[in-house]
C-alpha positions as a Markdown table, in Angstrom:
| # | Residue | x | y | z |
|---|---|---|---|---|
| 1 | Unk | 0.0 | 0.0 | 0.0 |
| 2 | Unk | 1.9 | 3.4 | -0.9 |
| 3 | Unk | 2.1 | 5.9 | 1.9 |
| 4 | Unk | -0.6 | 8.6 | 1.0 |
| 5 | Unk | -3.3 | 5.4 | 1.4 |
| 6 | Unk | -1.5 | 4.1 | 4.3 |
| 7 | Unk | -1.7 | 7.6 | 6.2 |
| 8 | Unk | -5.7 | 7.6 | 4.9 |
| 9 | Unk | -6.6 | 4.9 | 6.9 |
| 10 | Unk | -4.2 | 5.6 | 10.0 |
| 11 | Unk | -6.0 | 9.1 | 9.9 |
| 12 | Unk | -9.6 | 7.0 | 10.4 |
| 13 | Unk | -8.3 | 5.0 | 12.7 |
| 14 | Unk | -7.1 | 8.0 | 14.7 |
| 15 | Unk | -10.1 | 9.9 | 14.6 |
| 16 | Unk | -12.5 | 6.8 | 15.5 |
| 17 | Unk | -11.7 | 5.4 | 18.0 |
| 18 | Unk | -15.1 | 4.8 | 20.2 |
| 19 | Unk | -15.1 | 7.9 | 22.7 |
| 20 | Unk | -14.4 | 11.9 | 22.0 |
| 21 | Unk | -11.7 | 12.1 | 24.4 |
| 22 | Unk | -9.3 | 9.3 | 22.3 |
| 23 | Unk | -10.2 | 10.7 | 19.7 |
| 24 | Unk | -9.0 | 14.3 | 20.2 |
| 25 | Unk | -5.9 | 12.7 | 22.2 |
| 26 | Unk | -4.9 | 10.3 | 19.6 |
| 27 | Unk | -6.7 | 12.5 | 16.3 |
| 28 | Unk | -5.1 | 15.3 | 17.1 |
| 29 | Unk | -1.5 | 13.9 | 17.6 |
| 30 | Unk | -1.9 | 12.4 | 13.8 |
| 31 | Unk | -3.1 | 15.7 | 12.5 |
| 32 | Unk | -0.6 | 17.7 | 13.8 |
| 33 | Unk | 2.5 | 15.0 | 13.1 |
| 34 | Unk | 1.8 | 12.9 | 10.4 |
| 35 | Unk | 2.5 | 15.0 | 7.8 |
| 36 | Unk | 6.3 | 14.8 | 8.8 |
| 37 | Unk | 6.8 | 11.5 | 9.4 |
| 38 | Unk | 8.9 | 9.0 | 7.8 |
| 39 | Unk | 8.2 | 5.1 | 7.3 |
| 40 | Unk | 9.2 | 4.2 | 10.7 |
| 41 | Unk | 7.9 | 6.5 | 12.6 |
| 42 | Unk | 4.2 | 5.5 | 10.5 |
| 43 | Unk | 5.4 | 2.1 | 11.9 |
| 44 | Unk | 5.3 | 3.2 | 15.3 |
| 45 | Unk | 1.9 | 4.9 | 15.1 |
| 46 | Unk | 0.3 | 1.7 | 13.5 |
| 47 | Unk | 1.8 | -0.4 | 16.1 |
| 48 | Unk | 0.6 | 2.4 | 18.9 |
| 49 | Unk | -2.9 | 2.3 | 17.2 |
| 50 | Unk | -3.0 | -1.5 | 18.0 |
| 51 | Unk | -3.5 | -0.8 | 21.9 |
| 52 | Unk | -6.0 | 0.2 | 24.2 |
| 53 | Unk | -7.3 | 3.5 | 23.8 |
| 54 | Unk | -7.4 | 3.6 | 27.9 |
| 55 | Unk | -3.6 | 2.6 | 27.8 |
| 56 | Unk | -2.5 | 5.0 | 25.0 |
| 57 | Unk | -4.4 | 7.8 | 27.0 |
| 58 | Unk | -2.9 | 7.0 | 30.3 |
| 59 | Unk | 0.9 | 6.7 | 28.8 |
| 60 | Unk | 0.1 | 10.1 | 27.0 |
| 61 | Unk | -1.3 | 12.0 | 30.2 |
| 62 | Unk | 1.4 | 10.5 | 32.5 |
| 63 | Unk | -0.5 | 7.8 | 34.8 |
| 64 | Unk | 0.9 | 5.1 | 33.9 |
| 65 | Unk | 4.8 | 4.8 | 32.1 |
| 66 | Unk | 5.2 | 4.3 | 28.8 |
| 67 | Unk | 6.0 | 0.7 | 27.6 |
| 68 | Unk | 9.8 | 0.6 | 27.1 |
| 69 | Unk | 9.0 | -0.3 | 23.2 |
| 70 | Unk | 7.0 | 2.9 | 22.3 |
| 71 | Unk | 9.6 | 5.6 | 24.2 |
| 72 | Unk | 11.5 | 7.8 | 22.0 |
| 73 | Unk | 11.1 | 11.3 | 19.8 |
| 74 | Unk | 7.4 | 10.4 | 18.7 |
| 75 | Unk | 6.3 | 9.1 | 22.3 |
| 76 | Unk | 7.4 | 12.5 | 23.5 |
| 77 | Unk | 5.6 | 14.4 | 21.2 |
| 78 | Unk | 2.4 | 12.8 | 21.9 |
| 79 | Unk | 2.9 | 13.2 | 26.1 |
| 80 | Unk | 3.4 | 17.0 | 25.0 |
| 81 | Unk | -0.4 | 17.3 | 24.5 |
| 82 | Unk | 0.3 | 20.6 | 22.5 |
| 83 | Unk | -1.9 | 19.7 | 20.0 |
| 84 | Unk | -5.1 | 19.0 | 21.6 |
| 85 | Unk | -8.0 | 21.8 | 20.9 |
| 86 | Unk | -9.1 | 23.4 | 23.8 |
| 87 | Unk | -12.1 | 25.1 | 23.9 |
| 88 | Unk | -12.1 | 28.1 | 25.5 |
């Protein structure tokens, strides 16, 4: 599958996940990042999209570590949380 198809149906599977709150948690980290990413770091996402949505939320938000397999440049761009709309 070539890459603009692939980041189609990662950007789905980001944005429906079953509650709002994933979805603007894990959404809104693909919108704001996907864009730049190269093939592994797509990999990474996939793989993180494979877990939990209660997991990935409490890894993102800090109240429960990250699995040693996920840490690097990308997990710490999701914990950031920079990209989440807040209404105001």
């Amino acid at each position: 599958m070539d890459r603009a198809h692939r980041l189609r149906r990662l950007g789905f599977r980001a944005w429906h996940r079953g509650t709002k709150e994933a979805d603007l948690l894990i959404g809104g980290y693909f919108d704001a990042a996907s864009a730049a990413w190269n093939d592994a770091e797509i990999d990474w996402f996939e793989r993180l999209l494979e877990e939990e949505d209660v997991e990935i939320m409490a890894w993102a938000i800090g109240t429960a570590p990250w699995p040693a397999h996920y840490l690097g440049p990308q997990q710490q761009a999701m914990a950031r949380l920079d990209y989440i709309p807040i209404a105001k």
